[in-house]
C-alpha positions, 0 to 999 in steps of 0.5 A: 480491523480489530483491535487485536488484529491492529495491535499483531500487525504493529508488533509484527512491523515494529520488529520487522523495522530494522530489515525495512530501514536498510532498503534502497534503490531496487528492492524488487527488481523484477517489480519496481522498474515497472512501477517507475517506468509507468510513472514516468510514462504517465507522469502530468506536471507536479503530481501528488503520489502516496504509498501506503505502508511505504515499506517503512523507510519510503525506499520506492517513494525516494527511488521515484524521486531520485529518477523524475522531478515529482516533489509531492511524495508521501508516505502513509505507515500505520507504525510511523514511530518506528520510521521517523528516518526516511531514506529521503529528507523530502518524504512526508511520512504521515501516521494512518492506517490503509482503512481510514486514510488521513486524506482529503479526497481526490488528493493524488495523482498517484497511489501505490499498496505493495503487498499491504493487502494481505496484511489486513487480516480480520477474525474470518476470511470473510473479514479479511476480504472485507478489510481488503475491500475498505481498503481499496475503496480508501484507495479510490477515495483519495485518488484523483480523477484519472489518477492511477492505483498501482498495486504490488501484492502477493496472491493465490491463484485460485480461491481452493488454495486459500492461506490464512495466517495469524501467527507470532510472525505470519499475520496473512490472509491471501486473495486471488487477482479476480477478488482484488479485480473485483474490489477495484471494479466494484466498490461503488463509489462511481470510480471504476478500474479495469 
């Protein structure tokens, strides 16, 4: 992401900071029981699971721990200053990036991105997919053998209907579901998810 861009997006959730710190409990209704749901069903003993771009205050992170008994929760924000206050003490919250992850590989049994990837905008759509495909491929890097992705991520339904955004307030670049299938399937790093 370049440096201009980097810099939109930290503006953009530092100023956004005062509505994500409020958040907890079910924050997408339609979308967060799900999450849960197939955690617990999936659960092994003493799992590892990242967020990245937790949604500041690590709401679904605190909400996972609240209804099973995983200790291991972290919480990966590119503006961490700005979060310091988790909605739960026992939250890592660690500075990064969704490009360059600040972990070991095949560290978590689980990794969840909810609505991160049309946040990494780049100066085309083409830089755009590029940054999603980074980013995914981070994603693969630190999951563990047999663990789970579990994307959340608003999308076009079809490539015609293209949106892109780089405004004071809108820093966008949608994808469709076969891109980000794609990206899942693809990036070659001999993890493969269908």
């Amino acid at each position: 992401m370049s440096t201009f861009v980097m810099r939109k997006v930290k503006e953009h959730f530092t100023e956004a900071s005062g509505e994500y710190a409020t958040r907890k409990g079910y924050v997408h209704p339609e979308h967060d029981p799900f999450i849960l749901n197939f955690i617990k069903d999936t659960c092994t003993e003493d799992p590892k699971v990242l967020e990245v771009g937790g949604e500041g205050n690590g709401y679904m992170l605190d909400f996972i721990a609240s209804e099973t008994d995983i200790k291991h929760l972290y919480n990966c924000e590119i503006v961490p200053e700005v979060y310091k206050k988790q909605v739960n003490k026992d939250i890592n919250l660690i500075g990064g990036n969704a490009l360059n992850l600040p972990f070991k590989s095949n560290s978590f049994d689980y990794v969840i991105i909810k609505n991160l990837l049309h946040h990494l905008v780049g100066r085309t759509g083409r830089e755009s997919k590029d940054n999603a495909r980074r980013a995914i491929k981070e994603l693969k890097r630190v999951i563990k053998d047999g663990g789970y992705i579990i994307i959340l991520e608003q999308y076009n339904r079809h490539e015609f209907f293209k949106s892109f955004g780089l405004g004071k307030y809108v820093i966008v670049s949608f994808l469709t579901p076969n891109e980000i299938r794609k990206f899942l399937t693809g990036a070659g790093d001999g993890k493969s998810f269908g």
